[in-house]
Backbone bond lengths (Angstrom), bond angles and torsions (degrees), N, CA, C in turn:
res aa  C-N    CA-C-N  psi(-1)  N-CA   C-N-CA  omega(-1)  CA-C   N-CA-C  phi
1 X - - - 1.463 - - 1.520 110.03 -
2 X 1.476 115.50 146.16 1.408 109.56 156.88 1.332 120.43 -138.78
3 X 0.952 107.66 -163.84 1.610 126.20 -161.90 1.842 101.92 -75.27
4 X 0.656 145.21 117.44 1.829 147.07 -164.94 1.239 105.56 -106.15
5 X 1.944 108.41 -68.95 1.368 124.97 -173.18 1.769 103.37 -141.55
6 X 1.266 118.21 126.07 1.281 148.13 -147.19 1.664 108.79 -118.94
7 X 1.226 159.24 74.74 1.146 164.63 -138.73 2.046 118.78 -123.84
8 X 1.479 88.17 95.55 1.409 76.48 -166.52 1.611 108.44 -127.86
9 X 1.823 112.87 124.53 1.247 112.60 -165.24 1.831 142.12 22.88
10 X 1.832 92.19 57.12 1.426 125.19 -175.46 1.266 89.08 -77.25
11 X 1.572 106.68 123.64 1.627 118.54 152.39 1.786 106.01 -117.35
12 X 1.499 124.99 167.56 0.708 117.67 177.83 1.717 105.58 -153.83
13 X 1.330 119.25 142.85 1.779 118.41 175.14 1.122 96.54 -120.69
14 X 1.839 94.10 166.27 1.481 125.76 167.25 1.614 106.04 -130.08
15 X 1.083 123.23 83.89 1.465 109.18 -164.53 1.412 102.07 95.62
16 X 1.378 83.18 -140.41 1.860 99.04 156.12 1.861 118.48 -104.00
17 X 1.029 97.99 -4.65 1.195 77.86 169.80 1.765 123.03 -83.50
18 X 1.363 118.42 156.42 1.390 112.64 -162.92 1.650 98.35 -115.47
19 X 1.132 100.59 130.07 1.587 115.36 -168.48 1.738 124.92 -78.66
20 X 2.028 83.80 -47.90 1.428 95.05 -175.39 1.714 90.00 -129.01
21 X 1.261 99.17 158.88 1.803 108.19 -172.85 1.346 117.74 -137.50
22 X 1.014 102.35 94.60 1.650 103.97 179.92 1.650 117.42 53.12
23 X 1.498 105.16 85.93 1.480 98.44 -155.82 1.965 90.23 -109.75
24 X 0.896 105.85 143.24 1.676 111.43 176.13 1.454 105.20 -138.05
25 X 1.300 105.71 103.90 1.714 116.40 164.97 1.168 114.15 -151.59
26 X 1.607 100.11 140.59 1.937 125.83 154.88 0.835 110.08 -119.09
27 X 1.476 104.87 119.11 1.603 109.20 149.09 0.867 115.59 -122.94
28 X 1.583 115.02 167.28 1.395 120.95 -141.01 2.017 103.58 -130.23
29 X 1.232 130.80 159.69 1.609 126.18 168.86 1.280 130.66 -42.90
30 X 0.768 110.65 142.21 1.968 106.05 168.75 1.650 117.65 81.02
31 X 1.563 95.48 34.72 1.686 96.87 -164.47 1.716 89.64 -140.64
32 X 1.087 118.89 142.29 1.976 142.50 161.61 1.795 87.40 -99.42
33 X 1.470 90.96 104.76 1.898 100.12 163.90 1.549 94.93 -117.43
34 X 1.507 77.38 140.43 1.521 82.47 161.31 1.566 122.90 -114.18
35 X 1.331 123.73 141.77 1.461 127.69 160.87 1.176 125.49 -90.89
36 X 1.474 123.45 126.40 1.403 129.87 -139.18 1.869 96.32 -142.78
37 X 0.962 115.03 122.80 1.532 137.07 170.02 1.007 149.85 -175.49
38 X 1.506 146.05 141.22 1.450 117.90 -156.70 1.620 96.21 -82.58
39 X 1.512 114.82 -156.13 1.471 121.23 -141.22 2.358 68.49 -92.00
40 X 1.523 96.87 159.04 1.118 111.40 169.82 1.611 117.93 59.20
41 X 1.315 97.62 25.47 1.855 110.01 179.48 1.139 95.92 -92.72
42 X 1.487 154.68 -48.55 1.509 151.09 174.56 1.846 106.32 148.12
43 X 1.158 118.22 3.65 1.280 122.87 -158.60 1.821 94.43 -76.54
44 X 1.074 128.73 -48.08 1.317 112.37 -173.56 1.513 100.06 -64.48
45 X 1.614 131.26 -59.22 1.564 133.88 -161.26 1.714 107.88 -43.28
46 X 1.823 106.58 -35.06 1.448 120.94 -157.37 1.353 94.49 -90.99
47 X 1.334 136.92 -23.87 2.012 146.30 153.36 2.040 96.25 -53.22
48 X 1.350 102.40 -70.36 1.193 90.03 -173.89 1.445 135.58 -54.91
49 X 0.942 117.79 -33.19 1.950 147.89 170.84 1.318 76.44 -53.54
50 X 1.784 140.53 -105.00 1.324 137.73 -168.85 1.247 115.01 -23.19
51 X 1.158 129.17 -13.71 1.650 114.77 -170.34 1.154 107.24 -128.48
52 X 1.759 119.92 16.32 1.216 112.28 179.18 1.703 121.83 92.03
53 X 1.120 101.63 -19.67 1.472 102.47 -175.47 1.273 127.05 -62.68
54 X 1.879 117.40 -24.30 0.994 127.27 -153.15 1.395 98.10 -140.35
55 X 1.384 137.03 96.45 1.172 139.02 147.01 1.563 161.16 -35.44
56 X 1.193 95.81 -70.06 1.428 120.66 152.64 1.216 131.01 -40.30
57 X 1.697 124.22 53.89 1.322 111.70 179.44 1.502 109.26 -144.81
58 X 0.976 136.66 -165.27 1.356 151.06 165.48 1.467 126.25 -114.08
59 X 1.419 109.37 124.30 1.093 115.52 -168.32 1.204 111.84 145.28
60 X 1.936 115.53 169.29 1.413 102.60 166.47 1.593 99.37 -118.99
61 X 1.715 100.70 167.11 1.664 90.10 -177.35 1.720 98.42 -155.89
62 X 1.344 127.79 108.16 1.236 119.68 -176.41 1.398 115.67 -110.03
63 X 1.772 134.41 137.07 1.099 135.74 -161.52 1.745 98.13 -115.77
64 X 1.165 123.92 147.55 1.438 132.32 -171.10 1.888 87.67 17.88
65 X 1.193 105.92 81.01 1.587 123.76 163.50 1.751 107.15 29.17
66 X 1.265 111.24 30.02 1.486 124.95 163.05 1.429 126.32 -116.32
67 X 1.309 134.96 153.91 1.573 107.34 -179.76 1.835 105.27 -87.20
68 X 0.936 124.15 -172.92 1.699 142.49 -144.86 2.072 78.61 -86.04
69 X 1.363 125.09 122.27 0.881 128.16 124.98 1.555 121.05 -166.88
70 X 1.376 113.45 -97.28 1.552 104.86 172.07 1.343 128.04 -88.20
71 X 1.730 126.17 -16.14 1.250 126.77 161.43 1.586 106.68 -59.29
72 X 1.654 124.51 -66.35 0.993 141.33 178.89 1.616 110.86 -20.06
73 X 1.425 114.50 -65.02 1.251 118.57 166.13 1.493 131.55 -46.59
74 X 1.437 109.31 -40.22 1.574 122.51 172.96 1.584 110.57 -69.32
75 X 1.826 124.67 4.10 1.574 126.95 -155.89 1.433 93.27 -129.45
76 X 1.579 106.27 -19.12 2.016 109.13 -165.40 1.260 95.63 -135.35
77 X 1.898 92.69 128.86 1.383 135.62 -169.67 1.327 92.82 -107.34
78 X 1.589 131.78 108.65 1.508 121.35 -172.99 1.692 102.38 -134.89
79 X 1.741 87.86 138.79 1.560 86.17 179.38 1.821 106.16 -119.22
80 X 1.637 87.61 114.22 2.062 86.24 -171.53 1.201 94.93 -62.37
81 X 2.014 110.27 169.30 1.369 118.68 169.07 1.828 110.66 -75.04
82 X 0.921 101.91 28.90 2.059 101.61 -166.95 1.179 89.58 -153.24
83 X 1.728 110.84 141.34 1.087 126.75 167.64 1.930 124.93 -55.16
84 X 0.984 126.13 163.72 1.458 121.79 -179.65 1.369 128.25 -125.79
85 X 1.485 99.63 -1.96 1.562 93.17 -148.35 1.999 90.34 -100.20
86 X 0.888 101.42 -177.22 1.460 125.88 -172.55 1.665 107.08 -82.97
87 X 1.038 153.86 134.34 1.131 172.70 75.68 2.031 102.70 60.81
88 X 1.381 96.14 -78.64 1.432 105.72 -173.11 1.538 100.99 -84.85
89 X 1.349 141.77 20.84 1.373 138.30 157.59 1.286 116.88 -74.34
90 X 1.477 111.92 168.34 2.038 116.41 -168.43 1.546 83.39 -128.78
91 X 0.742 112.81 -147.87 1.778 129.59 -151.31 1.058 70.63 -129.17
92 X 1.427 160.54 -128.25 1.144 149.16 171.41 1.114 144.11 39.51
93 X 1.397 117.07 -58.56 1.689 131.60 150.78 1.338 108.29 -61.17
94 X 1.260 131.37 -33.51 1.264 127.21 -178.28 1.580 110.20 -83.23
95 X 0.933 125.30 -41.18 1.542 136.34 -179.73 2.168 92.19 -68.01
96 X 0.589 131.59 -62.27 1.188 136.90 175.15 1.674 120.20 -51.58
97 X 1.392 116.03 -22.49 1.130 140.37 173.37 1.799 103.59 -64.15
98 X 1.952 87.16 -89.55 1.623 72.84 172.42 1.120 147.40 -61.27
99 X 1.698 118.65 -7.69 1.276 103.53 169.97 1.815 113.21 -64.88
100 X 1.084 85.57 -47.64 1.575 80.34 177.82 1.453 126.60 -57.38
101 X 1.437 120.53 -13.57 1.116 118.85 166.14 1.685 121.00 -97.75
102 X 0.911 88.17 -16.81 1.648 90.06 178.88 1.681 121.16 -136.50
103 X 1.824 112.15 131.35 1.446 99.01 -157.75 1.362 90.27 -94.84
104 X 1.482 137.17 33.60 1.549 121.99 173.99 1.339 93.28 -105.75
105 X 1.601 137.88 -12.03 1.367 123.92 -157.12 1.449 113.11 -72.93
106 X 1.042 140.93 124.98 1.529 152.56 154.36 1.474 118.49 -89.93
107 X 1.618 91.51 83.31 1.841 115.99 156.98 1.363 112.85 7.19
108 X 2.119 72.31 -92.23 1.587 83.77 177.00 1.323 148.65 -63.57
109 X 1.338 129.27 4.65 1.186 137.59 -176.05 1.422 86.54 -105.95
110 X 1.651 133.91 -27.25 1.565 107.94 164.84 1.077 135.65 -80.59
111 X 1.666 109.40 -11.90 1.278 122.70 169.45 1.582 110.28 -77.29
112 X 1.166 144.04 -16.26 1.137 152.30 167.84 1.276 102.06 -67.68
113 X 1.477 132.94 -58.86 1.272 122.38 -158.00 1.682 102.65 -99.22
114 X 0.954 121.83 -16.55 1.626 115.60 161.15 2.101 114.91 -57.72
115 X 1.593 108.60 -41.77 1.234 104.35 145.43 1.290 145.12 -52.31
116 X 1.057 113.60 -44.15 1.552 128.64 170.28 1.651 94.01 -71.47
117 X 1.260 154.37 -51.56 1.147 144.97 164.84 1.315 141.34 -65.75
118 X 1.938 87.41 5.42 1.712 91.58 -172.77 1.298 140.64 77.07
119 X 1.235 116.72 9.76 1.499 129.88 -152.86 1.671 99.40 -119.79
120 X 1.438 118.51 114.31 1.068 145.25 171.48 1.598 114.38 -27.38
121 X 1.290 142.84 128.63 0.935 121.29 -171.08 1.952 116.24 -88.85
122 X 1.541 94.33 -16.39 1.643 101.22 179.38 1.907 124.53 -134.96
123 X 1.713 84.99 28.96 1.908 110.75 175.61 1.326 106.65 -54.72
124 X 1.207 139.81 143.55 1.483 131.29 159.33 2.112 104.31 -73.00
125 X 1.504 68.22 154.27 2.734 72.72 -156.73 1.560 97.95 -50.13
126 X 2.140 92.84 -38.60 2.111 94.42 -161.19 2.051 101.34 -52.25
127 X 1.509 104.92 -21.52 1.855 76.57 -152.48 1.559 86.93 -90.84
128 X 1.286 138.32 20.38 1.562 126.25 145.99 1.523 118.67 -74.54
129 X 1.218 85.14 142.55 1.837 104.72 173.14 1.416 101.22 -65.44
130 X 1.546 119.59 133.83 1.258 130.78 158.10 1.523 131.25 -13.57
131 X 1.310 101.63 -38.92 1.872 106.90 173.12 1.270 99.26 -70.22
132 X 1.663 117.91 -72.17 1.404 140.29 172.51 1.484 101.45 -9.57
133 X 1.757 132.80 -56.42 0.654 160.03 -139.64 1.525 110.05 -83.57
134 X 1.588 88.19 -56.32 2.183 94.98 -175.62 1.514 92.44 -95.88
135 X 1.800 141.42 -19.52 1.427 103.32 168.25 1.765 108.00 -78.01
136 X 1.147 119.00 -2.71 1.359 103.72 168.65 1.597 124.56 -71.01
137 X 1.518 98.54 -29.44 1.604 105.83 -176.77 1.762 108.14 -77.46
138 X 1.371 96.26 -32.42 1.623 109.27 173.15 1.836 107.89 -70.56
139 X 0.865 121.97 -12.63 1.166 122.06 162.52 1.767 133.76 -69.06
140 X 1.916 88.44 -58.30 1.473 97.66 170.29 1.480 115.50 -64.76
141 X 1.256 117.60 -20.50 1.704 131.25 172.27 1.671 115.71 -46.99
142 X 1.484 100.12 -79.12 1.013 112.65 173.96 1.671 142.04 -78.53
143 X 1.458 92.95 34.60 1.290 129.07 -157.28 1.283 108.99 -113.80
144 X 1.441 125.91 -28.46 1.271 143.15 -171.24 1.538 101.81 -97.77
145 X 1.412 121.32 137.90 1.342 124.11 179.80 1.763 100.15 -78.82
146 X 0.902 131.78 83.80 1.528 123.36 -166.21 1.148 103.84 -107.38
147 X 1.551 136.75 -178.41 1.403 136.16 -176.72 1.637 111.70 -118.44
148 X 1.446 110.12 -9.33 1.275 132.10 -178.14 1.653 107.12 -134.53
149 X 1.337 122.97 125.56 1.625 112.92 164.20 1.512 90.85 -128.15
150 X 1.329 118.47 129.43 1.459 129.09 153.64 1.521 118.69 -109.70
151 X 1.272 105.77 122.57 1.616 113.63 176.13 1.297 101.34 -123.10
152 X 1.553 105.73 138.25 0.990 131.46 173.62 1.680 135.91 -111.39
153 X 1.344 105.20 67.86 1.255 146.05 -172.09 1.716 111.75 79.26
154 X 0.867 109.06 69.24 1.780 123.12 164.21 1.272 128.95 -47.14
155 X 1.596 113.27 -16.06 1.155 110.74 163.40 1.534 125.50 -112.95
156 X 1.271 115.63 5.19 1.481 136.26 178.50 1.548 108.75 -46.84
157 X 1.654 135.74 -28.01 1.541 102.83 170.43 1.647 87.52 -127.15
158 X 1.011 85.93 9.17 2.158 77.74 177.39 1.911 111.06 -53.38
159 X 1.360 116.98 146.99 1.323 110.57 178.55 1.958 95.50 -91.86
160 X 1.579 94.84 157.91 1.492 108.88 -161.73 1.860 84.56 -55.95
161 X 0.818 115.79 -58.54 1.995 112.27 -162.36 1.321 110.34 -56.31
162 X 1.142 128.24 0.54 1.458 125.30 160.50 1.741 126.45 -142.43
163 X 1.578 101.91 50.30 1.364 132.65 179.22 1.140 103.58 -88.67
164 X 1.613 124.09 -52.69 1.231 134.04 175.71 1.684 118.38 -59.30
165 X 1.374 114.46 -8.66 1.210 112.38 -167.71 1.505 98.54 -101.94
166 X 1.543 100.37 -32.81 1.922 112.16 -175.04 1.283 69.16 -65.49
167 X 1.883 138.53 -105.86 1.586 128.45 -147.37 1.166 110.35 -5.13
168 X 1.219 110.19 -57.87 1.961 117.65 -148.96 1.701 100.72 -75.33
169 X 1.578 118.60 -31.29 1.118 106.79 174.01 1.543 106.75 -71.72
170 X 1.559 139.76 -62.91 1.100 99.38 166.26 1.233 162.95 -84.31
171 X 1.319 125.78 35.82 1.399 141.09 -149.67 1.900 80.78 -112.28
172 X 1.252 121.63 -67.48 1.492 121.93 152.69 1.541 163.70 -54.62
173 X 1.855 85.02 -0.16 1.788 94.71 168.93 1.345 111.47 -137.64
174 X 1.750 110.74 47.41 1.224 123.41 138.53 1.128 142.67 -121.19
175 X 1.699 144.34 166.70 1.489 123.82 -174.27 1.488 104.12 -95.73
176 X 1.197 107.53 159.20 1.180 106.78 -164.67 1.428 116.24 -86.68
177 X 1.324 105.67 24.65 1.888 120.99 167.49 1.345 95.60 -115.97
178 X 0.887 135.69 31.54 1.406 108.16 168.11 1.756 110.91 -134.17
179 X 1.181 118.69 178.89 1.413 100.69 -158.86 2.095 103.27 -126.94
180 X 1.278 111.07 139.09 1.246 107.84 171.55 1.724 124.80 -141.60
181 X 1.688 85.52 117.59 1.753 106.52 169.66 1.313 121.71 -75.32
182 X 1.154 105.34 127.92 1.620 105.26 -169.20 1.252 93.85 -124.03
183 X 1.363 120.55 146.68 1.544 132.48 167.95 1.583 109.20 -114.77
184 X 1.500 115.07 109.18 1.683 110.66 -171.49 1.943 103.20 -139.19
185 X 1.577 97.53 120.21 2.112 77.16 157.70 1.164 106.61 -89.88
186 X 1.306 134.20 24.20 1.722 113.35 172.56 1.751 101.80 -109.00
187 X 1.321 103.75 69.83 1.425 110.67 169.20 1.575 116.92 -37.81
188 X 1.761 108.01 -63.43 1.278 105.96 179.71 1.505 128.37 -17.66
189 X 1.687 95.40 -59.34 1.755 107.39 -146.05 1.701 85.26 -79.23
190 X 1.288 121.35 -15.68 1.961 103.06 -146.57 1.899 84.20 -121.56
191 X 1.322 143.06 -44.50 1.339 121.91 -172.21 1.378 113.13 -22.17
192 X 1.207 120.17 -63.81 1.727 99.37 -154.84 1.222 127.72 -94.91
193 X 1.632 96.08 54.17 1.339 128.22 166.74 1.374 108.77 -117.76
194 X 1.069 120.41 -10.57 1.353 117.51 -167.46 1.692 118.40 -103.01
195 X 1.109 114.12 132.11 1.621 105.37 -176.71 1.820 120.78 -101.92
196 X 1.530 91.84 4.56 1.281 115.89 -164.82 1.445 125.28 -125.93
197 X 1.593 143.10 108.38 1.887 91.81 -173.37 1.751 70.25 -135.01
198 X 1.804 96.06 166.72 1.431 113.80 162.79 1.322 114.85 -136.18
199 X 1.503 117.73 141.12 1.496 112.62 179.92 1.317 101.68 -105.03
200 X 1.614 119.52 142.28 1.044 124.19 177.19 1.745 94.76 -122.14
201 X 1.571 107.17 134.23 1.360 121.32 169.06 1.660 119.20 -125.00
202 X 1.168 102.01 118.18 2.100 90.48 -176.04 1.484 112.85 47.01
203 X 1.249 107.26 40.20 1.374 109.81 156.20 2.078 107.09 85.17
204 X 1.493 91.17 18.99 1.819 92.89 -172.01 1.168 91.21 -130.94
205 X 1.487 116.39 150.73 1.385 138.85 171.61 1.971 105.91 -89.31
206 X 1.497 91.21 99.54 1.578 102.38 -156.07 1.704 96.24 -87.35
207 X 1.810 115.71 -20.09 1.078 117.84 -159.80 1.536 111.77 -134.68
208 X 1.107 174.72 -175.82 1.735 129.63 85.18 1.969 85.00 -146.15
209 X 1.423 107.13 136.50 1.081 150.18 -157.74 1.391 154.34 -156.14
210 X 1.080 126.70 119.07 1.578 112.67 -176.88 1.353 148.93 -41.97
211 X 1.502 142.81 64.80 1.120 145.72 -103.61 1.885 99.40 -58.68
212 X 1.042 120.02 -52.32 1.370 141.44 161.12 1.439 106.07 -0.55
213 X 1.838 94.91 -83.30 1.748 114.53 -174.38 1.466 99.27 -68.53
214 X 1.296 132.41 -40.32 1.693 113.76 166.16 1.292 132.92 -63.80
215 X 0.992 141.88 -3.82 1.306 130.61 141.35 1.037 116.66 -89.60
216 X 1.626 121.94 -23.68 1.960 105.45 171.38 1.941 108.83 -71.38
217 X 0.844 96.19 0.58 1.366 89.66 -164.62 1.410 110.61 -111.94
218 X 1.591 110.03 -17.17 1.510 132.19 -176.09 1.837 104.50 -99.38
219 X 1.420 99.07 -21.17 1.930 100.45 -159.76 1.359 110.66 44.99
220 X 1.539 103.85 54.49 1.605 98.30 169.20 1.404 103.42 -175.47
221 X 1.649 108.26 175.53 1.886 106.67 -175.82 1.238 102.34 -91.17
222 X 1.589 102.12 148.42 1.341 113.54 157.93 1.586 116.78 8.46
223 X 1.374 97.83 -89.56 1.635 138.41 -173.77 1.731 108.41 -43.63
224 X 1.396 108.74 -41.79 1.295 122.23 162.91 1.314 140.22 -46.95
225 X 1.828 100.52 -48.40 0.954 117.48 176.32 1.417 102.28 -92.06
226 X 1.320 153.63 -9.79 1.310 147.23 157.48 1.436 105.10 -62.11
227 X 0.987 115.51 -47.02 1.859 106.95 173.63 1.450 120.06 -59.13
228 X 1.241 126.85 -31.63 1.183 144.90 163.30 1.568 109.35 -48.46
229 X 1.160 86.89 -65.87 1.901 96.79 -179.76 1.440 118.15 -45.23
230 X 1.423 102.70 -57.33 1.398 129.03 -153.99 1.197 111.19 -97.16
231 X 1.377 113.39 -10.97 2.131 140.01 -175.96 1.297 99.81 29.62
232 X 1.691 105.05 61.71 1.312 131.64 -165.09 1.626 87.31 -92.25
């Protein structure tokens, strides 16, 4: 295993208010972590900070043992919680996009799973339904041989009867060195996929742990013990 993403005394503002608080994390390859918090815990700002989006902060933070800039980007496969694409684009322009932007993308393994998902190969994106929409983006995601994939809630408009199919796509279109943060509130459906979880509260890492030893150690699920926490 190694070191992926490296997190050392990250603070972060909005104003004055402080978002993220003294955040300390490593994680390491070959692990599905999950990031776990209710709405306004810091988990999207602390996704964005990793991907560059967000600058302005304090702290240090190194990605495949570099700090956050243009390698970093060439290592992270990221799926925002909001769609991206352009209006007058096809599935097509977009598939054509990333190859050109990225030399890990494999076509064909997205053209495979856009079949297996049903998804048109030259539809314009607007006349898909919203689910339609993020397993397509979850597609081009996990499509890229990357060393990092962060998604940021992947299952948020998916319908429950084909949640299990998003899992299965990613549980199977990554290598098993590489590492993936997931940001989800549907604990239920996605824990026991995860080998990893972290709780984020007001912007603090209240928890992070081996999913395994937390429930032997909790006598309870994941999901359980987030209600507990969160007296959700």
């Amino acid at each position: 295993m190694s070191e992926l993403i490296q997190i050392d005394n990250l603070n972060k503002k909005y104003g004055k208010k402080l978002v993220l608080k003294d955040v300390h994390l490593t994680l390491t390859s070959g692990k599905i972590i999950g990031l776990l918090g209710p709405n306004g815990s810091g988990k999207t700002t602390l996704i964005k900070i990793l991907n560059g989006l967000l600058k302005d902060y304090e702290g240090h933070i190194h990605i495949d043992q570099q700090p956050i800039g243009v390698h970093s980007k060439s290592v992270i496969s990221y799926l925002p919680d909001e769609p991206y694409f352009e209006n007058w684009m096809t599935t097509s322009d977009a598939l054509n996009l990333f190859v050109d932007m990225y030399e890990d993308f494999d076509l064909n393994k997205a053209l495979s799973l856009m079949e297996r998902m049903d998804i048109e190969k030259s539809i314009k994106i607007k006349e898909l339904s919203k689910g339609m929409k993020e397993k397509f983006q979850l597609i081009l995601v996990m499509s890229r041989k990357a060393k990092i994939y962060i998604l940021d809630e992947p299952l948020g408009g998916i319908d429950p009867a084909a949640r299990e199919l998003i899992l299965d796509i990613i549980l199977n279109n990554y290598a098993e060195d590489a590492l993936v943060l997931l940001s989800t509130h549907l604990i239920a459906d996605i824990e026991k996929i995860f080998d990893e979880v972290i709780f984020l509260k007001n912007g603090e890492v209240i928890l992070h742990e081996n999913s395994e030893d937390l429930r032997m150690r909790r006598q309870a699920s994941i999901n359980d013990v987030f209600k507990e926490e969160f007296k959700c």
